[in-house]
ROVO-224617 format. One record per residue: x, y, z of N, C-alpha, C in turn; residue in one letter; chain; residue number from 1. Coordinates in steps of 0.1 Angstrom, whole numbers, m for minus. Example, Ala and Ser with C-alpha at 12.3 -4.5 7.8 and 13.67 -1.06 7.14 Angstrom:
ROVO-224617
R     nu     nv     nw    cau    cav    caw     cu     cv     cw  code  unit  pos
R    132    m57     78    123    m45     78    132    m33     78     a     A    1
R    128    m22     71    137    m11     71    129      0     79     s     A    2
//
This chain:
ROVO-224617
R     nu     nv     nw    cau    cav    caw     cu     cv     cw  code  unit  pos
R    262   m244    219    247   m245    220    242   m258    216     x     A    1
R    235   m263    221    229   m279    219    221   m280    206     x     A    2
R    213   m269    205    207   m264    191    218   m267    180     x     A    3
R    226   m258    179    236   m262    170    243   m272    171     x     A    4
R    243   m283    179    249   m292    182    240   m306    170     x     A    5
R    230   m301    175    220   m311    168    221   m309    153     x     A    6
R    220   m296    151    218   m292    133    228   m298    129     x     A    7
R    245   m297    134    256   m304    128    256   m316    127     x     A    8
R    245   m323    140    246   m337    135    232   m341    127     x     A    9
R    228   m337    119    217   m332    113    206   m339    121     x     A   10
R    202   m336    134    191   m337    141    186   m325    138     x     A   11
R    175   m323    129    170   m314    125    155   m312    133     x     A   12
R    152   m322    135    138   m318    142    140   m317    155     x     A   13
R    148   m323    161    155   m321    176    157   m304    175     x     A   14
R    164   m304    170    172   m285    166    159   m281    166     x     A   15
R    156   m275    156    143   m269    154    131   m270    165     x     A   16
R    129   m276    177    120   m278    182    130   m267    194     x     A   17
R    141   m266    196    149   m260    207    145   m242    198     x     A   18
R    152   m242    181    151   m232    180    138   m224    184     x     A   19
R    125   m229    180    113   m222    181    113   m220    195     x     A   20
R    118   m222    207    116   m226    217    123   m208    217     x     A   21
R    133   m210    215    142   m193    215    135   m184    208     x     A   22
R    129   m187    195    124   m179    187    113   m171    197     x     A   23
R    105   m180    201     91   m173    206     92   m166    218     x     A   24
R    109   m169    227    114   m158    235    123   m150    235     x     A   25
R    123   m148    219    128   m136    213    145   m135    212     x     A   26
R    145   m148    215    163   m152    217    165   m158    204     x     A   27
R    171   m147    195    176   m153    184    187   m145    174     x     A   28
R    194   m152    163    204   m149    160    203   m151    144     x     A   29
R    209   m139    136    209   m144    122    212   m158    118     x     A   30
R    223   m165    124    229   m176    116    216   m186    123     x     A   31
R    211   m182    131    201   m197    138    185   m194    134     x     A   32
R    183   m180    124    175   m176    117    174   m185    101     x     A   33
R    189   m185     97    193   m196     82    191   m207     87     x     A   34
R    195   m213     99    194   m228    103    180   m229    100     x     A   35
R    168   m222    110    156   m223    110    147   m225     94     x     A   36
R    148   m215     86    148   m211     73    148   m224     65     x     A   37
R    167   m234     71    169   m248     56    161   m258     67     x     A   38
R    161   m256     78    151   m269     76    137   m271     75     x     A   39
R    128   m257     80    114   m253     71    115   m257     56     x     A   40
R    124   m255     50    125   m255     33    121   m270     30     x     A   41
R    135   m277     44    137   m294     39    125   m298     43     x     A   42
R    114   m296     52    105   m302     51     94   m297     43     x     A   43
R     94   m290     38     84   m286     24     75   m271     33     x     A   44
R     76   m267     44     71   m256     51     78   m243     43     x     A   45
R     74   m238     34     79   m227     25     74   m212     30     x     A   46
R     64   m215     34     56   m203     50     66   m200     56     x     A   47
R     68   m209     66     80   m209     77     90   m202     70     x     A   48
R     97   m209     64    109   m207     54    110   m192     47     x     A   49
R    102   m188     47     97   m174     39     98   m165     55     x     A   50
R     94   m168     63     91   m158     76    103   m162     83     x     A   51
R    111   m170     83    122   m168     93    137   m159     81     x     A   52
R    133   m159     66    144   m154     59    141   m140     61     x     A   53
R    126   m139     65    120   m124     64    128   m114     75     x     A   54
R    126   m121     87    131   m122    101    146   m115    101     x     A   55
R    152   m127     95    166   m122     92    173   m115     79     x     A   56
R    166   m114     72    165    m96     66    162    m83     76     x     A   57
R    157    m86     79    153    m74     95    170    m69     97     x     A   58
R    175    m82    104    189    m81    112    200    m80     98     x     A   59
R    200    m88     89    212    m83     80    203    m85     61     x     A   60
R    200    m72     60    195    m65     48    205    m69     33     x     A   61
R    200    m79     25    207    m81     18    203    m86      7     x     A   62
R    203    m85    m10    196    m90    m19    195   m110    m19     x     A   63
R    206   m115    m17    203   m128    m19    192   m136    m12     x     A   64
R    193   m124      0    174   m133      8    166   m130      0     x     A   65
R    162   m118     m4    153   m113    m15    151   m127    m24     x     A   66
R    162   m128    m28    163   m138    m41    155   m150    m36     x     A   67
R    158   m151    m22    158   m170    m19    140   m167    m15     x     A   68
R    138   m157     m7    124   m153     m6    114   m156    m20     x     A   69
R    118   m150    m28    110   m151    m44    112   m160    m45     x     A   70
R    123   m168    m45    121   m183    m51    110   m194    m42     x     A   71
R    110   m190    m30    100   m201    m21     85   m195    m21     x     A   72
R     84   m182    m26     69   m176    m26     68   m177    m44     x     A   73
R     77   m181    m54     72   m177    m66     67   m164    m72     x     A   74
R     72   m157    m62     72   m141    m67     82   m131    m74     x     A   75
R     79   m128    m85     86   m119    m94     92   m108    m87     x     A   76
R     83   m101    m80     85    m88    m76     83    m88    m59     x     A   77
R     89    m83    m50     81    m82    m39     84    m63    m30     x     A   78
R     69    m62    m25     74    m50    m18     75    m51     m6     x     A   79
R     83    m41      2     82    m38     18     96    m41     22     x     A   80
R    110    m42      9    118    m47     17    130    m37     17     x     A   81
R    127    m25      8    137    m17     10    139    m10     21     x     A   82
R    155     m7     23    157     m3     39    167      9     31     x     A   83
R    168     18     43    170     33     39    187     27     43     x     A   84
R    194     39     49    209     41     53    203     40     69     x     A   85
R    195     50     73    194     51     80    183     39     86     x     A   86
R    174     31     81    172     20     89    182      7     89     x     A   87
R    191      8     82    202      2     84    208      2    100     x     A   88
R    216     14     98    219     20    114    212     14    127     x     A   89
R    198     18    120    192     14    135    189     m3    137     x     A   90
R    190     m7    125    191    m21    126    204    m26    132     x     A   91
R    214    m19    128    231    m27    137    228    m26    154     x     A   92
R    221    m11    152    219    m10    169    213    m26    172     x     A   93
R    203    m23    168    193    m32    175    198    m50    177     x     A   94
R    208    m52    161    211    m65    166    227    m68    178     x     A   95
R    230    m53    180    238    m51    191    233    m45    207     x     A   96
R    222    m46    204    219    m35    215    221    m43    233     x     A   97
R    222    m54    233    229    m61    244    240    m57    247     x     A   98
R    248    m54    237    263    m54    237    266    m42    242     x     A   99
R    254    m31    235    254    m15    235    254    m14    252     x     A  100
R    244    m18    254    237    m16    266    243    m21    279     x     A  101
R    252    m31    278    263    m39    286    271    m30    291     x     A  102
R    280    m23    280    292    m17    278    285     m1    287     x     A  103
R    275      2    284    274     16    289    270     13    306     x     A  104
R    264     m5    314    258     m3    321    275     m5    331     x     A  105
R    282     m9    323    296    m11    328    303      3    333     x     A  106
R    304     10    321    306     27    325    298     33    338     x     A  107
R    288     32    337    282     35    348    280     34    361     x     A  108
R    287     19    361    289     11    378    302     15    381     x     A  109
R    312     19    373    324     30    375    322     41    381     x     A  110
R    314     45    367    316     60    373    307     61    387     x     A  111
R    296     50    391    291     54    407    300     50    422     x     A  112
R    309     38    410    320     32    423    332     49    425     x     A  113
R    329     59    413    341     65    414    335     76    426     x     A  114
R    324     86    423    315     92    431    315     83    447     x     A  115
R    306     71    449    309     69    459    323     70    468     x     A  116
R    338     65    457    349     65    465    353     81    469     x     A  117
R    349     88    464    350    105    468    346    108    474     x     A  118
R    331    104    482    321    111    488    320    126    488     x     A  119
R    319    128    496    312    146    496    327    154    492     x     A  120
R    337    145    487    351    156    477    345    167    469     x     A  121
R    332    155    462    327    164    448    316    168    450     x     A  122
R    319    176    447    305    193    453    305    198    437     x     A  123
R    307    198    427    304    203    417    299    193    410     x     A  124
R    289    199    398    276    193    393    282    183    381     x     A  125
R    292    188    379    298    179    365    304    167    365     x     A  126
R    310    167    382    311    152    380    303    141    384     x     A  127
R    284    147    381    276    139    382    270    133    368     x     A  128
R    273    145    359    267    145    345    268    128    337     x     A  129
R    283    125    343    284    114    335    273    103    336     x     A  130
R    272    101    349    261     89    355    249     92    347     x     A  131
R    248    103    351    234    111    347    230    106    331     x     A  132
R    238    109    319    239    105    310    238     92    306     x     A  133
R    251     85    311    246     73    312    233     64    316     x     A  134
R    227     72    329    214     64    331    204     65    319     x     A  135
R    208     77    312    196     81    301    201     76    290     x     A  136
R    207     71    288    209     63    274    203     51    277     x     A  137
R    210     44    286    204     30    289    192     33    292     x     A  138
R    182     40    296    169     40    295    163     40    285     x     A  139
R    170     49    278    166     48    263    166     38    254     x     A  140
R    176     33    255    176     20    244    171     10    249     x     A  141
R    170      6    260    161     m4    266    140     m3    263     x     A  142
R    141     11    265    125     13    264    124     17    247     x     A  143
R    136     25    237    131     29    224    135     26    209     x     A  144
R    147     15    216    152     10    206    149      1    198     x     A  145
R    142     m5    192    135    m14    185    133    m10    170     x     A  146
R    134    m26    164    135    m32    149    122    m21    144     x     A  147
R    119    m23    134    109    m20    121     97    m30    130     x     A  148
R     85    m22    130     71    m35    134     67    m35    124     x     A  149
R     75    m45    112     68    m57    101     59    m69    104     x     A  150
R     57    m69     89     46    m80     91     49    m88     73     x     A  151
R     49   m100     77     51   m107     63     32   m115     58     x     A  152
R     30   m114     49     17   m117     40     20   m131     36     x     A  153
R     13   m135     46     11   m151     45      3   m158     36     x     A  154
R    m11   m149     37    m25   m156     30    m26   m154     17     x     A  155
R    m31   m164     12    m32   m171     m2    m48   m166     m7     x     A  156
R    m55   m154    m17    m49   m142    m13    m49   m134     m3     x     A  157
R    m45   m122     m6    m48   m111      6    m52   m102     m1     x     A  158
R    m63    m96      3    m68    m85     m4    m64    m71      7     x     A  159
R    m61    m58      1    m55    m51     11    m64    m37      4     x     A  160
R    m72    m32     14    m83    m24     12    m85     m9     19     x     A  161
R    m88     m2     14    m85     15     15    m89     14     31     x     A  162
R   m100      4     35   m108     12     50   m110     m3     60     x     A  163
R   m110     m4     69   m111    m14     75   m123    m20     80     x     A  164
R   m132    m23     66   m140    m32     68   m141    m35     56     x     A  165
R   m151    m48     54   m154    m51     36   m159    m43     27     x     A  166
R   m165    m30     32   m168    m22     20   m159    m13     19     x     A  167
R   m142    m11     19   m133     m7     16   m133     m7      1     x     A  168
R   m123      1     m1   m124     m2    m19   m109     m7    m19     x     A  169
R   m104    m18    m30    m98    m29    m28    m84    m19    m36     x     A  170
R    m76    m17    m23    m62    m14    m30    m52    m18    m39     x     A  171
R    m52    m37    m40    m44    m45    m40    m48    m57    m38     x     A  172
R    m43    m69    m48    m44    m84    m44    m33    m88    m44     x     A  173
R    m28    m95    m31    m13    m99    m35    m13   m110    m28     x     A  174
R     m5   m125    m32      2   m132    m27     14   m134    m18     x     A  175
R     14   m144     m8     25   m139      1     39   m143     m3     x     A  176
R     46   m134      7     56   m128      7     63   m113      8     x     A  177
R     53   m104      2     55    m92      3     55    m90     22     x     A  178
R     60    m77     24     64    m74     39     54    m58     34     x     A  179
R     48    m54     51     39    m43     52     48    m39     65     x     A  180
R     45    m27     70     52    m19     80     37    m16     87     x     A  181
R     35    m23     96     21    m22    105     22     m9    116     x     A  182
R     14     m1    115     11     15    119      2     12    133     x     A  183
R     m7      2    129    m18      2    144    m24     m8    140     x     A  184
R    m33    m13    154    m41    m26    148    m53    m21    159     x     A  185
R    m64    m26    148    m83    m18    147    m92    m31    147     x     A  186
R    m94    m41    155    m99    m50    159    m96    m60    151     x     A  187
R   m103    m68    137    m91    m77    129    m85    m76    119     x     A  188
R    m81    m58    119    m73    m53    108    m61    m51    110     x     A  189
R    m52    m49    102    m42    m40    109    m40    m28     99     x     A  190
R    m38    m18    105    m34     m5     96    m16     m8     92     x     A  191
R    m17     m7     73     m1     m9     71      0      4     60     x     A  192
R     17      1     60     18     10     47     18     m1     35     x     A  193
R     16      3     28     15     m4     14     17     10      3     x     A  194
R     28      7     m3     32     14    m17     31     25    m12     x     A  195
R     36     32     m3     38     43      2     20     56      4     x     A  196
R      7     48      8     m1     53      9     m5     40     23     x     A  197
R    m14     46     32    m18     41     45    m31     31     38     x     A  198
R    m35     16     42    m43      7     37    m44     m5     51     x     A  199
R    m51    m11     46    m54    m23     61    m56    m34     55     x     A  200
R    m52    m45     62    m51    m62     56    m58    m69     71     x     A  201
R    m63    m76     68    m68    m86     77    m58    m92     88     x     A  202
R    m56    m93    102    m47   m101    107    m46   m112    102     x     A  203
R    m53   m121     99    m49   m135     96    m46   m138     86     x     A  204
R    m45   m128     77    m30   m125     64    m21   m123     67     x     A  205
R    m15   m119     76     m8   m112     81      5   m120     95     x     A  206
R     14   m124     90     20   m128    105     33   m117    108     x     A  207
R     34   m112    124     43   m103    128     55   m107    129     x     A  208
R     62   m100    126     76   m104    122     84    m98    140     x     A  209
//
């Protein structure tokens, strides 16, 4: 990849202008998530740097981002980043799900090459099931498989308030870094969870992960 071509020769702004280029079409990879991350850091962008480590926590869940996160937001504590067993799982899917989705669409161009080379041999229903199944997975993971819709707290502060307007009564003040799990968005709010009770933050606190 030319991206990584550049980072090694530390053309870092060369790189970085290709990465964002992928980022923003959704073409992206943990390790080109770290690339993105040290050179935000190297140029003093600790925003950036905070939201692309956020990013790749998403795809691989692990304390030492935690760690590197707090150290570029100067935060003690942060919430929004615990992940169950089971959003684990659906995270592996999701940073495989090309792979997932490949492999089954492969199965399936068989099993219709196999049907078609039989033609009307097979009169019974079961040796349609397989396709049949097949088509319904890949539809499924294509249309329902998807990450966590996070959001990392950008704004310096954020106030995060019971109702979505200013006469809410004020849940929380927090500095960014913390991550919210965004429920719906209500003109320039977004509905999030916070501390395990439903609250709303301003969009422009707020950038989507």
């Amino acid at each position: 990849m030319i991206a990584d071509s550049l980072f090694n020769q530390r053309s870092y702004k060369e790189a970085m202008e290709i990465y964002q280029v992928n980022y923003q079409l959704g073409i992206y990879s943990p390790s080109m998530l770290l690339k993105m991350a040290f050179i935000a850091e190297g140029i003093g962008d600790k925003e950036s740097a905070s939201l692309y480590l956020s990013k790749y926590y998403d795809l691989n869940p692990n304390p030492q981002t935690i760690t590197k996160i707090k150290s570029l937001t100067g935060q003690n504590e942060l919430v929004g980043y615990e992940v169950s067993d089971g959003m684990r799982f659906v995270l592996l899917l999701v940073e495989y799900k090309e792979i997932i989705v490949g492999t089954f669409a492969l199965f399936l161009i068989i099993s219709l090459i196999f049907l078609w080379a039989r033609g009307n041999k097979l009169i019974e229903a079961r040796f349609y099931w397989p396709s049949v199944i097949l088509i319904s997975l890949i539809f499924l993971l294509n249309n329902f498989l998807k990450g966590p819709n996070t959001g990392l707290v950008t704004g310096s502060p954020t106030y995060i308030v019971s109702k979505p307007s200013a006469g809410g009564e004020l849940v929380d003040r927090v500095e960014p870094g913390h991550r919210v799990k965004i429920r719906a968005s209500k003109d320039v709010w977004y509905e999030v969870e916070w501390k395990d009770q439903i609250a709303y933050i301003k969009k422009e606190k707020v950038t989507r992960l």
